[in-house]
C-alpha positions as a Markdown table, in Angstrom:
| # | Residue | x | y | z |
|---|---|---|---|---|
| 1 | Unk | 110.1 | 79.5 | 60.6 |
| 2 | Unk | 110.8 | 83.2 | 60.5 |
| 3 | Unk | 109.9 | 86.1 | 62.8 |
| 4 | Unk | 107.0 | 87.2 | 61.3 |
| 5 | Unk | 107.9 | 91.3 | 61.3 |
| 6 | Unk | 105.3 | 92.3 | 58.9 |
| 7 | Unk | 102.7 | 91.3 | 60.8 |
| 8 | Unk | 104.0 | 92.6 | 64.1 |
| 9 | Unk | 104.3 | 96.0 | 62.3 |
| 10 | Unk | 100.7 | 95.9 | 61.1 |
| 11 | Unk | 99.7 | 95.2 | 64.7 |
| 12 | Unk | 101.6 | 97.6 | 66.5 |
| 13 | Unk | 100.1 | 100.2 | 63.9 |
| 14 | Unk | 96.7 | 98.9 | 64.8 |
| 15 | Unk | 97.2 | 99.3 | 68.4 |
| 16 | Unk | 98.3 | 102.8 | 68.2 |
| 17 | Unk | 95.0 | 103.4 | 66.2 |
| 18 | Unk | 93.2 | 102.4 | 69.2 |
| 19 | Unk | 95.1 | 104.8 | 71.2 |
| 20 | Unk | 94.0 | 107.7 | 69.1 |
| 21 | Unk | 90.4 | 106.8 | 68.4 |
| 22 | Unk | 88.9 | 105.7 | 71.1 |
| 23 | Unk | 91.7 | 106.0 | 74.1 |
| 24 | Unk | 92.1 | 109.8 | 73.2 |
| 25 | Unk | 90.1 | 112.7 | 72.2 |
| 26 | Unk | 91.6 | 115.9 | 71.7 |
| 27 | Unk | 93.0 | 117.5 | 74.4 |
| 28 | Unk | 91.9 | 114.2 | 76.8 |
| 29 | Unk | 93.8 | 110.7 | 77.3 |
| 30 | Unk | 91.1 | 109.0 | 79.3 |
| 31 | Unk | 92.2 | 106.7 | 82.1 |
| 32 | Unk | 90.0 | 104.0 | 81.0 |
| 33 | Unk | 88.1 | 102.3 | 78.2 |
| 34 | Unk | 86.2 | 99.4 | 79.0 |
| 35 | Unk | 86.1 | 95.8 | 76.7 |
| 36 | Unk | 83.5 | 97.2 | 74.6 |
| 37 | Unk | 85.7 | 100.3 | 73.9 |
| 38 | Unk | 83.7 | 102.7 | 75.8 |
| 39 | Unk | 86.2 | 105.5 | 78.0 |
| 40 | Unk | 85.3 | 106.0 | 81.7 |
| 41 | Unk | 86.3 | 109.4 | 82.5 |
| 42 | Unk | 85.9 | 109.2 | 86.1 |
| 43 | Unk | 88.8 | 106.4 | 87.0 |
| 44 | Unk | 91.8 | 107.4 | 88.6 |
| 45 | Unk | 94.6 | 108.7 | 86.2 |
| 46 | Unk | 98.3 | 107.4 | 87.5 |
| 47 | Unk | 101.7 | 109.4 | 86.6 |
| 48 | Unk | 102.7 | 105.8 | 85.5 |
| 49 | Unk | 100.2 | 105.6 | 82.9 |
| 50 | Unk | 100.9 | 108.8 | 81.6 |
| 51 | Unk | 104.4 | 108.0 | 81.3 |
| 52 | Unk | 104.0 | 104.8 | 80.2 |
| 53 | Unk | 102.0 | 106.3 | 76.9 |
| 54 | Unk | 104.7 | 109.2 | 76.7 |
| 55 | Unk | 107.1 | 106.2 | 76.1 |
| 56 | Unk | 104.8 | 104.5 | 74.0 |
| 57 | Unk | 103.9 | 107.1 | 71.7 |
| 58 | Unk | 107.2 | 108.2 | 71.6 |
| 59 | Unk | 108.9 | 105.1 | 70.9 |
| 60 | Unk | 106.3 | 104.2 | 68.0 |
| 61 | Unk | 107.0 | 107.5 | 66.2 |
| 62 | Unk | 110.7 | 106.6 | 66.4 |
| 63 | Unk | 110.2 | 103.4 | 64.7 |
| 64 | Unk | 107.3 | 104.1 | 62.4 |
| 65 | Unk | 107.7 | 108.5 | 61.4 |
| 66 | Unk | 103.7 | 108.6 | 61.5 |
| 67 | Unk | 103.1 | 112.4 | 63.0 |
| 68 | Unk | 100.0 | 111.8 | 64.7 |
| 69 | Unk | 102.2 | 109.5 | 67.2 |
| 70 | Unk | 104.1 | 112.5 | 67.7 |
| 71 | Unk | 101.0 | 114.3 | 68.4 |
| 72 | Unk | 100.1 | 111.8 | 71.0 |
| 73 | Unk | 103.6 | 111.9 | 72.9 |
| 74 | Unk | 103.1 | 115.8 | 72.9 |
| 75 | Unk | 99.7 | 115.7 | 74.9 |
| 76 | Unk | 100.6 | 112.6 | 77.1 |
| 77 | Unk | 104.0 | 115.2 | 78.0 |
| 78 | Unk | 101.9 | 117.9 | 78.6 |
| 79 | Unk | 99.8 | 115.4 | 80.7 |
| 80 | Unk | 102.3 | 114.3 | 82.9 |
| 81 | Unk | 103.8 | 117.6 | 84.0 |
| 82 | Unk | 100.2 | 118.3 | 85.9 |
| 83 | Unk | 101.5 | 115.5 | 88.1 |
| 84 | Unk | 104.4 | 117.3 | 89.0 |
| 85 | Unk | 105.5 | 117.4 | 92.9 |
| 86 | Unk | 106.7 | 120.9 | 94.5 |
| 87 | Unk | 108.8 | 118.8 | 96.0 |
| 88 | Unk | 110.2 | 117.4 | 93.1 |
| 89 | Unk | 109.3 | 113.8 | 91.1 |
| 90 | Unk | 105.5 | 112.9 | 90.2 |
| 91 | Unk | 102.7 | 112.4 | 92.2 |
| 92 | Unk | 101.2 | 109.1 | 92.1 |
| 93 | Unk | 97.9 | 109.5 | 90.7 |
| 94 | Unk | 94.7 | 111.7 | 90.9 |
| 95 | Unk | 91.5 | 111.2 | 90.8 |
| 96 | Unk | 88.6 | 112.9 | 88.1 |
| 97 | Unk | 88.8 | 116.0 | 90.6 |
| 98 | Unk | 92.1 | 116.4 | 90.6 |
| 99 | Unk | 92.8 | 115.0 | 94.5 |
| 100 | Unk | 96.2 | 113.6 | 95.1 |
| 101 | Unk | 96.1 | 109.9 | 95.7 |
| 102 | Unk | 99.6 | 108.4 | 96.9 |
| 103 | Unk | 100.6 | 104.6 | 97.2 |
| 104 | Unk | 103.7 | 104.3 | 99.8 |
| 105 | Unk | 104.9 | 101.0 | 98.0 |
| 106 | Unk | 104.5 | 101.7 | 94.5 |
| 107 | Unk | 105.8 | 106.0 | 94.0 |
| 108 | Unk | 109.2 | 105.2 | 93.6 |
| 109 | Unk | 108.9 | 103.1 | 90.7 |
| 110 | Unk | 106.5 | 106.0 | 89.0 |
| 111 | Unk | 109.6 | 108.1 | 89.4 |
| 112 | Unk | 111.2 | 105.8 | 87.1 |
| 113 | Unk | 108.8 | 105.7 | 84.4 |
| 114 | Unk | 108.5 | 109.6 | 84.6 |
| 115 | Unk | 112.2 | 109.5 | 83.6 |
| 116 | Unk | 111.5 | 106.6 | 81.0 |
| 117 | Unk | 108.9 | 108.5 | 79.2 |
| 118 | Unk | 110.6 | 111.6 | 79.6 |
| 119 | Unk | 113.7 | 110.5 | 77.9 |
| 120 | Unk | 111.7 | 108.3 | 74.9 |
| 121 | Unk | 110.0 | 111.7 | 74.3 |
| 122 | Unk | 113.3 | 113.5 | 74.2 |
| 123 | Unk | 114.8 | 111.2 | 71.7 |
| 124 | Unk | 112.2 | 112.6 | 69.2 |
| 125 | Unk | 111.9 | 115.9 | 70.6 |
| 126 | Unk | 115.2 | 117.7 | 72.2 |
| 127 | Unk | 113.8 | 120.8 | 74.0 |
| 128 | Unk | 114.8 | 122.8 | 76.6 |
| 129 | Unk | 111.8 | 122.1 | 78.8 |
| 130 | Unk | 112.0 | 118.2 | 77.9 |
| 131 | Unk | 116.1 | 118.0 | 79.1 |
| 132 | Unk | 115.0 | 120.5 | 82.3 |
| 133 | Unk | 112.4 | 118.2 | 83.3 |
| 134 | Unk | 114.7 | 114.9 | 82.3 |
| 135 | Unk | 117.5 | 117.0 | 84.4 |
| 136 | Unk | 115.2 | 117.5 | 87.6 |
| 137 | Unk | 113.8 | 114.2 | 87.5 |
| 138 | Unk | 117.3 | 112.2 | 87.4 |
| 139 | Unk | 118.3 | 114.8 | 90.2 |
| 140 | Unk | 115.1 | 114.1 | 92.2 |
| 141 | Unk | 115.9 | 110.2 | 92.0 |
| 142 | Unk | 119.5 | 110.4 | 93.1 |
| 143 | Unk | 119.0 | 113.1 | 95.7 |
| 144 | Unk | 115.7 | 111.7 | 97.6 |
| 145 | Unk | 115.3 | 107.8 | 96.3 |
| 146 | Unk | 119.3 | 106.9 | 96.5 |
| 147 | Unk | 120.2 | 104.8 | 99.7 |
| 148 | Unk | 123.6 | 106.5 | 100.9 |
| 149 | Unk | 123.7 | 104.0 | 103.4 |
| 150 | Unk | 123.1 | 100.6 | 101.7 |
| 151 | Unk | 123.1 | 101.6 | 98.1 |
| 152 | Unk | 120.4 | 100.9 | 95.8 |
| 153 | Unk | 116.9 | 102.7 | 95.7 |
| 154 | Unk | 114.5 | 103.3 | 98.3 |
| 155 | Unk | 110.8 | 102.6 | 98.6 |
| 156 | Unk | 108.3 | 103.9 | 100.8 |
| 157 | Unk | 107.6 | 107.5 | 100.9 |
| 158 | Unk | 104.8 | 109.1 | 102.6 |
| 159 | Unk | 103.1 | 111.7 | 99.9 |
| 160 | Unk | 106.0 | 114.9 | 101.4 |
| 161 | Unk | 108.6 | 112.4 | 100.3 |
| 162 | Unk | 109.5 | 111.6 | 103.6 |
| 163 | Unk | 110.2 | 107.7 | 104.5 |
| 164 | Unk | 108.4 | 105.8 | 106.5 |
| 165 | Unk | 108.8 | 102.9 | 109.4 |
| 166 | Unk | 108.6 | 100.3 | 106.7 |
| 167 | Unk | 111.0 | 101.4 | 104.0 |
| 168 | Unk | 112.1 | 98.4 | 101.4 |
| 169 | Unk | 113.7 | 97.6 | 97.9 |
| 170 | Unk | 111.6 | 97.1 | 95.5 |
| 171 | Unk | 112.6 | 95.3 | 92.5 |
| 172 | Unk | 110.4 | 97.1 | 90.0 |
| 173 | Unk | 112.4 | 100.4 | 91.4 |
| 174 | Unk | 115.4 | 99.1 | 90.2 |
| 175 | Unk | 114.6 | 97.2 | 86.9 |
| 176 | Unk | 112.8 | 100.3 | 85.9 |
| 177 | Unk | 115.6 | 102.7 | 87.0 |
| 178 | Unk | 117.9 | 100.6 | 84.7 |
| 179 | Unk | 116.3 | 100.9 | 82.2 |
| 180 | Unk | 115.6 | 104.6 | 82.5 |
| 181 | Unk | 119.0 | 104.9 | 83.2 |
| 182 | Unk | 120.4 | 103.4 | 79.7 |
| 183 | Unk | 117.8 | 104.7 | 77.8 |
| 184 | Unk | 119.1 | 108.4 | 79.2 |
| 185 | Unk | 122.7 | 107.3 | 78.5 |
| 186 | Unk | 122.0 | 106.7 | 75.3 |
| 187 | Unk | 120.3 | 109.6 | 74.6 |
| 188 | Unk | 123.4 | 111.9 | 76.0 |
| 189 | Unk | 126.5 | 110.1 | 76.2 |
| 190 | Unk | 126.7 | 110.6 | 79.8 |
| 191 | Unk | 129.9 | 108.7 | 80.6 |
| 192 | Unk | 128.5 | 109.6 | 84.5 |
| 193 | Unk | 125.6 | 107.1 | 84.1 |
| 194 | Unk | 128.0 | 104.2 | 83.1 |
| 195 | Unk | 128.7 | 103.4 | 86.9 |
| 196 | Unk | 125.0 | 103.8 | 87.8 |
| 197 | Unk | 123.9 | 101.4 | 85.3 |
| 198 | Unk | 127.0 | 98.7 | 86.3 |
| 199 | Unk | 125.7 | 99.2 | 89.8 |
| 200 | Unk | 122.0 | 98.6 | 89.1 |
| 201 | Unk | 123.2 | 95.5 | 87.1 |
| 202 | Unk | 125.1 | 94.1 | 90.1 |
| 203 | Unk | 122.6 | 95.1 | 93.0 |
| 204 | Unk | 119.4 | 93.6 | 90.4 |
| 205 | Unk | 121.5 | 90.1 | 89.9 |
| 206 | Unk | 123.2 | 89.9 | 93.3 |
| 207 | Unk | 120.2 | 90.6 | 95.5 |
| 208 | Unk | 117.0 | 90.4 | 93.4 |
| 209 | Unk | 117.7 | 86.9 | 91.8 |
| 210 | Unk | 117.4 | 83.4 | 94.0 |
| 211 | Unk | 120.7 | 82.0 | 93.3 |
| 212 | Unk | 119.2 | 78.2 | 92.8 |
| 213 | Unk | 115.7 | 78.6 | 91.4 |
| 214 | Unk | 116.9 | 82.1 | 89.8 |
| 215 | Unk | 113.2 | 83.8 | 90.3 |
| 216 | Unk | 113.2 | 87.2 | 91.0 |
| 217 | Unk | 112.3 | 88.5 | 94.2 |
| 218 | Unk | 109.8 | 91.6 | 94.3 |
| 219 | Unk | 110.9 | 93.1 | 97.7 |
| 220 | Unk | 113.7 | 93.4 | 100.0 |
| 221 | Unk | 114.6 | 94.9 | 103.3 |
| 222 | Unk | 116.6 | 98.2 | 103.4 |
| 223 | Unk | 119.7 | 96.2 | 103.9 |
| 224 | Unk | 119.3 | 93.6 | 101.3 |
| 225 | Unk | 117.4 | 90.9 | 103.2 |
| 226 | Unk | 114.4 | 89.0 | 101.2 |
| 227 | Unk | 111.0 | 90.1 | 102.5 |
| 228 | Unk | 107.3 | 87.3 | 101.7 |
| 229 | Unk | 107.9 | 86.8 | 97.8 |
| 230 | Unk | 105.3 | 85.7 | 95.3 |
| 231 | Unk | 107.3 | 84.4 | 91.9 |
| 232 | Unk | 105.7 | 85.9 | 88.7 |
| 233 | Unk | 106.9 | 84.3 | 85.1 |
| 234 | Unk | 106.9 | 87.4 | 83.3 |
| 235 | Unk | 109.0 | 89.1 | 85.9 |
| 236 | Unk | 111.4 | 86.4 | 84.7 |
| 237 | Unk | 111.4 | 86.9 | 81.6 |
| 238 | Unk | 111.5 | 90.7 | 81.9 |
| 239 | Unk | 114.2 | 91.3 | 84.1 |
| 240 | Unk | 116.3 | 88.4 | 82.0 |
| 241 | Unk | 116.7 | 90.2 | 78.9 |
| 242 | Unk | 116.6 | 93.2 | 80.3 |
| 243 | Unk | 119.7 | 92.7 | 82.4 |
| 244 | Unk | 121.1 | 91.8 | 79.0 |
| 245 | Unk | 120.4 | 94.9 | 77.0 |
| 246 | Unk | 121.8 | 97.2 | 80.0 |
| 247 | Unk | 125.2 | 95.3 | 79.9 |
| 248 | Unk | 125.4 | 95.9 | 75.9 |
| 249 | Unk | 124.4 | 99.6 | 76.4 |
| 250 | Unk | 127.5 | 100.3 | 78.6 |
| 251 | Unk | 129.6 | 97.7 | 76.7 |
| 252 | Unk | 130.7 | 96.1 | 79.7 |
| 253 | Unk | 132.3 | 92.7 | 78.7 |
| 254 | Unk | 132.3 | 91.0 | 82.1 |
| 255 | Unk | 128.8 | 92.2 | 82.8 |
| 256 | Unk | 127.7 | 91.2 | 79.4 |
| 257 | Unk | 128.5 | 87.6 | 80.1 |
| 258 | Unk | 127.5 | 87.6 | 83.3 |
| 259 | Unk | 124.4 | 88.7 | 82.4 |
| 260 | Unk | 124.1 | 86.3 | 79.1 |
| 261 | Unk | 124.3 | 83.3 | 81.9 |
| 262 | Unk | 121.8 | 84.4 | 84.0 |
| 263 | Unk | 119.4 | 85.0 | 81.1 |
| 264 | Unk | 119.6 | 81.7 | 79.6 |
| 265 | Unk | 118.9 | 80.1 | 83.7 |
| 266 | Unk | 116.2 | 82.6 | 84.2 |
| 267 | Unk | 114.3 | 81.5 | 80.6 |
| 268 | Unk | 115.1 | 77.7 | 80.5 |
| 269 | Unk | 113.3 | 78.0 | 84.4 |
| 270 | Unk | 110.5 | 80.0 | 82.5 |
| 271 | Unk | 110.1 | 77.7 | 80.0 |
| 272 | Unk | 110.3 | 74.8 | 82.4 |
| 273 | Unk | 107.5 | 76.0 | 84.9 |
| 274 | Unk | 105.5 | 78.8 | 83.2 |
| 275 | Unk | 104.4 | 77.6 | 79.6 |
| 276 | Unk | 100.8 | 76.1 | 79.3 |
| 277 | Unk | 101.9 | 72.9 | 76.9 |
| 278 | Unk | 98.4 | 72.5 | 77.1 |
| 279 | Unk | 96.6 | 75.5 | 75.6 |
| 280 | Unk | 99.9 | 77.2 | 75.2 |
| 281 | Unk | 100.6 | 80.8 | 76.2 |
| 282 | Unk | 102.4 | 81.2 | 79.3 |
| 283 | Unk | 101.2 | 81.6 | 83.3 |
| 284 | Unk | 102.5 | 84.1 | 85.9 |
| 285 | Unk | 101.8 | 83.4 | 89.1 |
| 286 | Unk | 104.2 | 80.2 | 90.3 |
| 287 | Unk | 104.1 | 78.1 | 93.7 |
| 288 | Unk | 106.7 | 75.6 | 93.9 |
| 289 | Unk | 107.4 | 76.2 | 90.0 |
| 290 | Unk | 103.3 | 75.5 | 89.3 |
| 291 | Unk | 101.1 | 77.6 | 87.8 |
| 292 | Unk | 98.4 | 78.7 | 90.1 |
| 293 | Unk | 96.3 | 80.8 | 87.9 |
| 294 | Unk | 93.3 | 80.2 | 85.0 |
| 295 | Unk | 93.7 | 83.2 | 83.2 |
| 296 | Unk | 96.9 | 84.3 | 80.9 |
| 297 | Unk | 97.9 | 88.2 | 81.6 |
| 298 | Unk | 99.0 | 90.4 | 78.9 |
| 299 | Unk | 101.9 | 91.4 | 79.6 |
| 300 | Unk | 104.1 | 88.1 | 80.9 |
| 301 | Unk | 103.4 | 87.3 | 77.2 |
| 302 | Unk | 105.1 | 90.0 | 75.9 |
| 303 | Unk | 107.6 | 89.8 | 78.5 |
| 304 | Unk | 108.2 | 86.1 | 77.2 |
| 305 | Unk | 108.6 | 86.5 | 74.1 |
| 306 | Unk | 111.3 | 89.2 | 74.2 |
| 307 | Unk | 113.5 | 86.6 | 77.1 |
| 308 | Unk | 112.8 | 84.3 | 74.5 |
| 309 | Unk | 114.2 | 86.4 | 71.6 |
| 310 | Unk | 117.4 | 87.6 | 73.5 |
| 311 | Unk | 118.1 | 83.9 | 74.5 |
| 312 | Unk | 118.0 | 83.3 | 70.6 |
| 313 | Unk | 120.3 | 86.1 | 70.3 |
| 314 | Unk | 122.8 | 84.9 | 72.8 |
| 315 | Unk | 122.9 | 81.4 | 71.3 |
| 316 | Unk | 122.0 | 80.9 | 67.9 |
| 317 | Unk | 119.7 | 78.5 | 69.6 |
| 318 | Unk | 117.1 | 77.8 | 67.0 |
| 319 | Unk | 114.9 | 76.7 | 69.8 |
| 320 | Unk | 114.4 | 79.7 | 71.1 |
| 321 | Unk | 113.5 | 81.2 | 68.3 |
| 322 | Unk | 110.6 | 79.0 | 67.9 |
| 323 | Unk | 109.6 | 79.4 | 71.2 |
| 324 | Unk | 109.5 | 83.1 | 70.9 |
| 325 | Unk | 107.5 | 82.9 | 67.3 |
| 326 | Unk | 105.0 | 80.2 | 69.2 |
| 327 | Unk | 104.5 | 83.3 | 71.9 |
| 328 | Unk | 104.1 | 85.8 | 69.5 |
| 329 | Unk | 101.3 | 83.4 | 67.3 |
| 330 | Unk | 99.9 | 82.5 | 70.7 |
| 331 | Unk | 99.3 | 86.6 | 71.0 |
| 332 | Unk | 98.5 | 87.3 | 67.7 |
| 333 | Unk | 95.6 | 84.5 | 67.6 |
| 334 | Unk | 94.3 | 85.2 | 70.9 |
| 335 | Unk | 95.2 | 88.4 | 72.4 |
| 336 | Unk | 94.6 | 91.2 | 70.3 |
| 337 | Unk | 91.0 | 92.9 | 70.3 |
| 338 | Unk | 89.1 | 93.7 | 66.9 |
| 339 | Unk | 89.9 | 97.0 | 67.9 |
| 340 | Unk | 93.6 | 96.5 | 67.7 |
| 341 | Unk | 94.8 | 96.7 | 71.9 |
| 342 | Unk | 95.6 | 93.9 | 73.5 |
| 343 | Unk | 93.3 | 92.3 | 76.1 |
| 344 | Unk | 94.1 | 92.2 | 80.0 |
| 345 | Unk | 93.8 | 88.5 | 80.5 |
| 346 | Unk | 92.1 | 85.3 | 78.8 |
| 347 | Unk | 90.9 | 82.6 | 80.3 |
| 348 | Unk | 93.0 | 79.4 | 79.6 |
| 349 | Unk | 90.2 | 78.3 | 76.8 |
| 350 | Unk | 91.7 | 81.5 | 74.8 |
| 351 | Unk | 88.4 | 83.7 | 75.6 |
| 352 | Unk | 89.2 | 87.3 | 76.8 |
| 353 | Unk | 88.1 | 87.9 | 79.9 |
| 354 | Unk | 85.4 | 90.4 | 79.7 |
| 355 | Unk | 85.2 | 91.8 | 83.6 |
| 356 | Unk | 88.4 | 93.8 | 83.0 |
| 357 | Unk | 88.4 | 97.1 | 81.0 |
| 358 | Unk | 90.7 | 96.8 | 77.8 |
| 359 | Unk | 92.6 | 99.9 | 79.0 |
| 360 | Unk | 93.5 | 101.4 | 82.8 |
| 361 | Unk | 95.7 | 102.1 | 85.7 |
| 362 | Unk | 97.9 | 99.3 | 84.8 |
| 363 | Unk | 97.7 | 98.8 | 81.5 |
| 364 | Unk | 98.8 | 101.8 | 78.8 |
| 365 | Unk | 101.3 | 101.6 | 76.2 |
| 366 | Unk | 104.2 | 100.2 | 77.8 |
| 367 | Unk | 104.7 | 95.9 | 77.3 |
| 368 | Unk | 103.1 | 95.9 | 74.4 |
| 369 | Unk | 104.7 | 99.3 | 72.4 |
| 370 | Unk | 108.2 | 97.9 | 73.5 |
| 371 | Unk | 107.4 | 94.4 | 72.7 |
| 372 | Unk | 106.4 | 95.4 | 69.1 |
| 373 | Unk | 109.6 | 97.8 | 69.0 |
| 374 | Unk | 112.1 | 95.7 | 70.6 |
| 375 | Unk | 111.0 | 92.7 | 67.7 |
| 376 | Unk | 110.9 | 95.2 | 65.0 |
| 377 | Unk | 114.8 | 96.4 | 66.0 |
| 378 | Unk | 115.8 | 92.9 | 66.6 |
| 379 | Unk | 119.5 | 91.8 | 65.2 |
């Protein structure tokens, strides 16, 4: 059984379709579009999201040339700099009226996205005001998010990026720094960013991995102590192959198979605990390595499927390469709209669960762009 890349293209084409003719119109990205495929003006619009469809659209026009991709990056760019802090780094969202809405927990890792998006737009646009804004934003992280004291990446900021009593580490500060990180070294060659990514690597596998059930934890205290975790599968998955991909980037041998190891612990436990063998698909939530949930989300799929396919990679394994090709049917079959984006959740009897809008503050072009591009670049 092969990967089936043809049919991954056509969806990933499809899905961008959506984007553009019914999640956009003209000068507007709307922040929502319901099941039916109807947009709600009037929902909160997140930096995040923005970024996340400056990376997607971005990313997609790398891969596939199609101009009205690039068309898409350029609004979701101009988008994003209304978010812009005096202060420096992105708000956190507004609402239709333009009021600043801030989440203490959650900013820092909208800082990294900004840079994510920023740098995917770059690599298909170099411009001056693309590299000032990648400059300011890189500077912003390491001058106001950077722990001087502890190392690693702060979290939680008060909306005048000031911190507060109950400052943490957040893991999705420093998976998404990473890879913001890589993604900027290897758009500039910035020998610099070689010892920020080996640091991220160590900090990410040192502190925000359990060294017997390897989960990830999702938040630490300031000096590296776990804080109340709840294990998610597709955090897994993510951070496993992602580790990976950072370690190649730098060519750092030791890190490399460090990082190979961990992957293949981290997977085997997600394949152990997380895969419905019932209906198939895979959970996210885990309690004592059981599922606790009766819906599938979008994006631990994805997630999968990629920790799957870099397993593959590392091994030759055939078996996971048949894992990650029984993910990507289970998505094909099940999670993918008429209108060509991906659902939010199904229920575990495979129907889409029709509550949640198709599109929103969560959910833009991020899992499932880089799913789709990560597959079609596969070696």
């Amino acid at each position: 059984m092969e990967i089936p890349f043809k049919k991954l293209q056509t969806e990933l084409e499809k899905s961008l379709s959506f984007w553009l003719d019914t999640a956009t119109n003209n000068s507007v990205i709307f922040p929502e579009v319901s099941i039916s495929g109807i947009p709600n003006s009037f929902a909160n619009t997140g930096s995040m999201y923005v970024s996340r469809i400056l990376y997607g659209a971005s990313s997609a026009y790398k891969v596939l040339k199609n101009e009205t991709y690039l068309k898409l990056a350029n609004l979701s760019f101009t988008q994003l700099q209304k978010f812009q802090h005096p202060k420096g780094g992105y708000y956190w969202a507004k609402t239709s009226n333009s009021t600043i809405l801030h989440d203490t927990d959650n900013t820092c890792m909208a800082q990294a996205f900004a840079l994510y998006g920023l740098v995917a737009y770059a690599k298909i646009n170099s411009n001056k005001e693309v590299d000032n804004a990648i400059k300011n934003q890189y500077a912003f992280i390491q001058n106001t998010l950077a722990d001087k004291k502890h190392n690693g990446y702060v979290d939680g900021f008060n909306e005048n990026w000031q911190l507060g009593e109950n400052s943490t580490k957040a893991l999705g500060t420093h998976i998404h720094l990473l890879e913001a990180f890589v993604s900027l070294y290897e758009y500039t060659n910035d020998e610099n960013l070689v010892a920020k990514i080996e640091d991220l690597i160590t900090i990410i596998s040192s502190y925000f991995i359990t060294k017997d059930t390897y989960n990830c934890l999702h938040r630490l205290t300031l000096n590296w102590k776990p804080l109340p975790n709840e294990v998610w599968a597709g955090h897994n998955a993510e951070v496993s192959w992602i580790l990976c991909y950072a370690a190649k980037a730098i060519n750092n041998q030791k890190l490399i198979t460090d990082c190979n190891k961990l992957a293949i612990k981290m997977m085997d436990q997600v394949i152990l605990n997380a895969f419905d063998k019932k209906n198939q698909g895979v959970f996210n939530v885990l309690v004592d390595a059981i599922p606790t949930e009766k819906v599938k989300i979008w994006w631990p799929q994805a997630e999968t499927g990629l920790g799957l396919l870099n397993c593959y990679k590392i091994t030759k394994d055939e078996n996971y390469k048949l894992k990650a090709i029984e993910v990507m049917n289970f998505i094909s079959a099940n999670f993918i709209a008429q209108n060509g984006e991906w659902f939010t959740e199904i229920w575990n009897n495979k129907t889409p669960n029709t509550n949640l809008p198709i599109v929103h503050f969560w959910k833009s072009m991020y899992h499932t762009v880089r799913y789709y591009v990560q597959i079609i670049e596969f070696e």
